[in-house]
N, C-alpha and C positions, 0 to 999 in steps of 0.2 A: 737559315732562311726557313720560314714556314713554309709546312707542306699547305697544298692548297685540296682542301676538302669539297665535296658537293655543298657543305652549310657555307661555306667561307663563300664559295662561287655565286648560291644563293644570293647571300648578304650583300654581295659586290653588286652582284646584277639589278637589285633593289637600289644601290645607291646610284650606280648609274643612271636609275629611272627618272631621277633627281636633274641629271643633266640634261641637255638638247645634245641634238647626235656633233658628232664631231665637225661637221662638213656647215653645220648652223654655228658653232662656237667661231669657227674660221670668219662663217659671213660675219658677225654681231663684231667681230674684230678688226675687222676689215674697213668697215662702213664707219666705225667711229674713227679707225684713221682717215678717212676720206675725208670727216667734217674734223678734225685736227687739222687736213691740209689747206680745207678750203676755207676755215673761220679760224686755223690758229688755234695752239694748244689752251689757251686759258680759262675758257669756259669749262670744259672736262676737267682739269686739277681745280681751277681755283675759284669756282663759282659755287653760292652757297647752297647746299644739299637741305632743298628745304624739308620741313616738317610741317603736317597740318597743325598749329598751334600759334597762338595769339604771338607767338615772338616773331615771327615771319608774317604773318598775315593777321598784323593789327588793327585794320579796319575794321571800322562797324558794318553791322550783317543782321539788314532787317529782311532778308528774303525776298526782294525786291528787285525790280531793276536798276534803281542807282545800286546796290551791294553788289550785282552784278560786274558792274560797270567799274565798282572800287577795284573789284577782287580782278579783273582782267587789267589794268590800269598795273598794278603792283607786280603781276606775275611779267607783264610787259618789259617794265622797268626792270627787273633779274634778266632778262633776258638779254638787256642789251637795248630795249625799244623803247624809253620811258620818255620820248620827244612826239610819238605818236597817241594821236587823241584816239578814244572807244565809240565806236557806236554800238549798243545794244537793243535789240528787238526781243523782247520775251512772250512768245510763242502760248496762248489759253488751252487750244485746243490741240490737240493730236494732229498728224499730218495727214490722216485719212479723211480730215473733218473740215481742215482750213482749204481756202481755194486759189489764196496768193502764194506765190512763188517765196519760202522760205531760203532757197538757195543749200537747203540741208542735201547730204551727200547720202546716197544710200546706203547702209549697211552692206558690207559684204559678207562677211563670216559672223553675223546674228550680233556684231559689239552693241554696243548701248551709244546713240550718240545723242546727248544732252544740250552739249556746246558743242558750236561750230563758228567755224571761219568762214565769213562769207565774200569777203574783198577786199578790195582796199582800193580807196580815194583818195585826192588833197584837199582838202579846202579852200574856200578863196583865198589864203593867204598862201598858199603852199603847202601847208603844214600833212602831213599824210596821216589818214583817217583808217583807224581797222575797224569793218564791221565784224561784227557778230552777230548769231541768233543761240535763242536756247530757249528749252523746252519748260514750262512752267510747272508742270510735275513735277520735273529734278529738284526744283529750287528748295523743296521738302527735306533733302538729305543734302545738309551745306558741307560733308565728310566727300559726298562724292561729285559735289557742285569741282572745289577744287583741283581734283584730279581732274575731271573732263575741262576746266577753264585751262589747267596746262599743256593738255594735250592739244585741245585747240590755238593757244599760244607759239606752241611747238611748230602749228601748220602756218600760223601767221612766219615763221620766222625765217620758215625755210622760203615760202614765197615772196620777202621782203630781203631774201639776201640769192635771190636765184638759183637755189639750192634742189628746187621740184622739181620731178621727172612726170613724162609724159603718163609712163606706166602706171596706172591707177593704183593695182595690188603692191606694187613694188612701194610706190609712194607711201601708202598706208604703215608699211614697216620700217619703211624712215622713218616716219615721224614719232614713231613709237620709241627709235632708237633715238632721235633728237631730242626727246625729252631727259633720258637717260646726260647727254650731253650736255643741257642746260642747267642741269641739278635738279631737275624735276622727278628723280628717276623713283624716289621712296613713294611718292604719292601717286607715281601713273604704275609703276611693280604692283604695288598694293591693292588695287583700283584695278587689274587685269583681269581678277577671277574672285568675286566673292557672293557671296549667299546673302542675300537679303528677302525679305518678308514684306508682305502690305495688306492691309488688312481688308477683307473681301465682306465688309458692309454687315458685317455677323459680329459673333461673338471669336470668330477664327480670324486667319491668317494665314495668307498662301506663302509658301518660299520659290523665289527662283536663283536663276544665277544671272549675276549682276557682270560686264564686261565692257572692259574699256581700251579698247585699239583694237589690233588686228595678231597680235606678237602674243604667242604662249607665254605662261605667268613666266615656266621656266626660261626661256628664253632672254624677258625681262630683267631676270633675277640674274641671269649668269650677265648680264651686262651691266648691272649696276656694280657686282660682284669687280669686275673687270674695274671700272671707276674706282671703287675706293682702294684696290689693290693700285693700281698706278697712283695715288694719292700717297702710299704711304700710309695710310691709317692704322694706330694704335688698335690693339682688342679693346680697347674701349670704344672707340670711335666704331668699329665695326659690330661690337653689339648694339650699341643703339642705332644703328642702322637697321639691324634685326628686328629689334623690339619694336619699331616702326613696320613690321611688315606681318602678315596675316599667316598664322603658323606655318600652314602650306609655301607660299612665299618665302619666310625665315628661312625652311629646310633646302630650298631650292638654293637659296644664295650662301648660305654656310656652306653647303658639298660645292658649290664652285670656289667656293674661296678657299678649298683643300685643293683645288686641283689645278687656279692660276699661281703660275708663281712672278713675283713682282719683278723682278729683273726684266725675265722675258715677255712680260706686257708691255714695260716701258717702251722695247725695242718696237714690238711690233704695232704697237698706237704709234710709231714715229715722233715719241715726246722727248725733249731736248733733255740731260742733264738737271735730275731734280735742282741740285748745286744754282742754275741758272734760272730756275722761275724767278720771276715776281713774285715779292713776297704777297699773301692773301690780303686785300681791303678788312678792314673792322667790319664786328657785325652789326656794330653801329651807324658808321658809312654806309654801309648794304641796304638797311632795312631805313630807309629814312622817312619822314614825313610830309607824303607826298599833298602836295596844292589841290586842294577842290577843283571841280572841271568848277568854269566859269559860268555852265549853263543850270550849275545845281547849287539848291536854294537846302544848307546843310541844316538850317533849323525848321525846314517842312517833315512834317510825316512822312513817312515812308511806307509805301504800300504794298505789303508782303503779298506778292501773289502766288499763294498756294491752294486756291479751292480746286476742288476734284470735278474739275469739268465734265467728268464722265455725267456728272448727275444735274448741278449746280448750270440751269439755263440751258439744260438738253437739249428741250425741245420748243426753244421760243421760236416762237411761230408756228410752230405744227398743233395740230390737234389731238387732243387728250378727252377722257370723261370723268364724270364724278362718277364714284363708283359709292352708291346707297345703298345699306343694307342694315338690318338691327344688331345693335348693338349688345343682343342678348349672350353669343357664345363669349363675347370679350369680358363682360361685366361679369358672367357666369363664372371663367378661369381666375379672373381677380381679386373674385372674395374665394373659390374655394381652393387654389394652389395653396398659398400663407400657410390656410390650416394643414391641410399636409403635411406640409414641407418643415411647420414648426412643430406639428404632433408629432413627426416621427424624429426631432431632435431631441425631443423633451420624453418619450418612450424610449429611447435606445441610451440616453447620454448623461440622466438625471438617474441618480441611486437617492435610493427612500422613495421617489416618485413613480408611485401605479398608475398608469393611467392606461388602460386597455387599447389600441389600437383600431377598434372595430370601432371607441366611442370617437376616435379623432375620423375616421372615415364616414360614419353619420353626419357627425357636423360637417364635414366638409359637405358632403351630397347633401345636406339640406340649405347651407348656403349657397351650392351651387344650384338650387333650385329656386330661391328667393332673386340669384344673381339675374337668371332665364328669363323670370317673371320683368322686374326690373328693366334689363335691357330690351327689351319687348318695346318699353315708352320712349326709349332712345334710339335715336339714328346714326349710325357711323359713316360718315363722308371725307372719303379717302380719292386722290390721284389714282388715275387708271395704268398709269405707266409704271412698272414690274420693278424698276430700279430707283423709284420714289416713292410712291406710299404717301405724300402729305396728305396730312390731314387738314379737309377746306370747307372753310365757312359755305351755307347753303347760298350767300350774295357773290360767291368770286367767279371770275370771269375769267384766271389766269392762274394757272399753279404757282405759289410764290417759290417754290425749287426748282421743279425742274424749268418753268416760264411757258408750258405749254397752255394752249387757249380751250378753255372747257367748251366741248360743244354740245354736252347733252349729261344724259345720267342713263348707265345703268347700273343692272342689282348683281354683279359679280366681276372680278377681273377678269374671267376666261372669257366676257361678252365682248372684252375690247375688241380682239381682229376684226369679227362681225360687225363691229360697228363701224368699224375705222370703212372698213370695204363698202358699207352701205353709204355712209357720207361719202367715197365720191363716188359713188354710183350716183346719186342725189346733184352731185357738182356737177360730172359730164352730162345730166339730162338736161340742168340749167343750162349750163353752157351751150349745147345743143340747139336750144329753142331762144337762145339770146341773138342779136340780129347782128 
């Protein structure tokens, strides 16, 4: 037996970091025998561990609300629900900014919620109806549309088989672990903690962190971990379960998969005798070709709603100004940046080629001087609102981006507030004196 070192102890205690503490391992094992007791061991071994990739999820995806409406439709049907019709709402603006009642759940611990469950009805026939809503910005990243249409799936599932608790927080971690349970678990692990970017209207790009449920990645990871170990899966089968997962992720469910051992998950999920499953459905069975809803018209257009309402019809109805001013510093940088920017390629970059530096800074400050004069006869007529900038004909009456209503001009954008305050100063006087 190895002696155990301060490095060895080190090394252990890093991999340990890897895991959720022992007393969560317990819970994530627990809760997935409870929905073995209560829905029946077959969805956990024998349902299929999807992948984001066209062989699972081969519907068309114009970014839209029928693509929507496909993709919750498919994940339904894996789940067991493929009798119940969708209703989807996809959401323009933000929730700070809409005033109808979206039925969206509030965030508790900062997750990302994109889709959401909103209810459930029957139709005049009977037939029972899921709503949904989801947010229109998401529909941009169709990688992480996915995972939130399953997690939201996850919630329809457990409230169409009585499976909900009262407990808000408590809920929230089922249904994280119900995904895991439905085979959803590679695309909602994955989708728990990752880094994405958006580009902030520059030539840059902000990063944040991107999260979906309420369940640490690790904790995610040691329970998908737990799945494919009661499965039985080859090292094949469990690499690419891997490879589907976001390095951080990988590492998380490799060290659990060192430290379930398969015998003793069978016992303690409460799963019968592998010997006695059912043998699995084909993936061809599984994945089949599902019927157009009735109310959608498959050779229409499809209208990707992706514009960034932050900007796109801001401000219709409010009031904005033209903001007039010469056009001499713009015309000025236009003709003399080039020269610069191409004399100092053609001094530093060209061998044989003399050309002095001082002559390429001349010419530029004498076409920047020409540019002055120039733009002096031209006017620049730009949107007063700081997140637009259009540029407007001297006839408009309405910003064609952002939809705001011109009500005047001035000669700089720091004039907006002042003006904005003097127009209704101007409004409550009318108003005032009106009868």
């Amino acid at each position: 037996m190895a002696a155990t070192t301060p490095e060895t102890q080190g090394a252990r205690a890093d991999e340990d970091m890897l895991l959720p503490p022992l007393e969560v391992q317990a819970w994530v094992i627990g809760e997935l025998a409870a929905l073995v007791r209560e829905r029946g061991y077959e969805p956990l071994v024998n349902a299929p561990l999807l992948e984001p990739s066209a062989t699972f999820f081969p519907d068309r995806w114009a970014g839209g609300e029928a693509s929507v409406r496909r993709l919750l439709r498919r994940l339904l049907h894996y789940a067991g629900m493929g009798d119940h019709e969708v209703e989807v709402t996809v959401y323009e603006d933000g929730p700070e900014r809409r005033a109808e009642d979206d039925g969206k759940p509030t965030p508790l611990r900062g997750e990302d919620v994109d889709i959401w469950w909103k209810g459930q009805v029957r139709d005049p026939s009977g037939r029972p109806r899921v709503r949904f809503g989801a947010e229109a910005a998401a529909l941009r990243d169709p990688a992480g549309v996915v995972a939130a249409a399953a997690r939201a799936v996850a919630r329809a599932y457990r409230q169409d088989h009585g499976l909900s608790t009262v407990d808000r927080a408590r809920e929230e971690r089922l249904v994280d672990l119900t995904t895991i349970f439905l085979g959803f678990g590679a695309l909602t692990t994955d989708a728990a903690h990752r880094h994405v970017s958006k580009a902030d209207g520059s030539f840059r790009s902000k990063g944040r962190v991107a999260r979906l449920g309420v369940t640490p990645p690790q904790v995610m990871a040691f329970a998908l971990a737990a799945q494919a170990r009661a499965r039985g899966l080859e090292r094949a089968g469990l690499r690419r379960i891997a490879g589907l997962l976001r390095p951080n992720q990988a590492a998380f469910f490799r060290r659990a998969l060192e430290v379930i051992d398969e015998d003793e998950i069978l016992d303690r999920l409460g799963l019968p005798d592998p010997e006695s499953w059912a043998a699995p459905a084909s993936i061809r069975s599984l994945i089949p070709t599902l019927a157009d809803d009735a109310s959608e018209d498959v050779e229409a257009p499809e209208a990707a709603v992706v514009a960034d309402r932050g900007v796109i019809g801001m401000n219709a109805g409010k009031p904005v100004f033209r903001v007039e001013r010469s056009a001499a510093l713009r015309v000025a940088k236009l003709l003399a940046l080039p020269v610069v920017m191409l004399g100092g390629v053609v001094v530093r970059g060209f061998k044989g080629v003399e050309l002095p530096m001082q002559w390429v800074v001349l010419a530029a400050a004498a076409l920047g001087i020409v540019g002055l004069a120039l733009g002096r006869l031209l006017r620049d007529r730009r949107c007063s609102e700081p997140k637009c900038g259009q540029v407007l004909s001297p006839e408009a009456t309405t910003c064609p981006r952002c939809g705001g209503t011109i009500m005047g001009v001035i000669s700089h954008p720091r004039e907006r507030l002042a003006a904005e305050e003097a127009l209704r100063r101007s409004g409550a006087e009318r108003g005032d004196a009106a009868p």
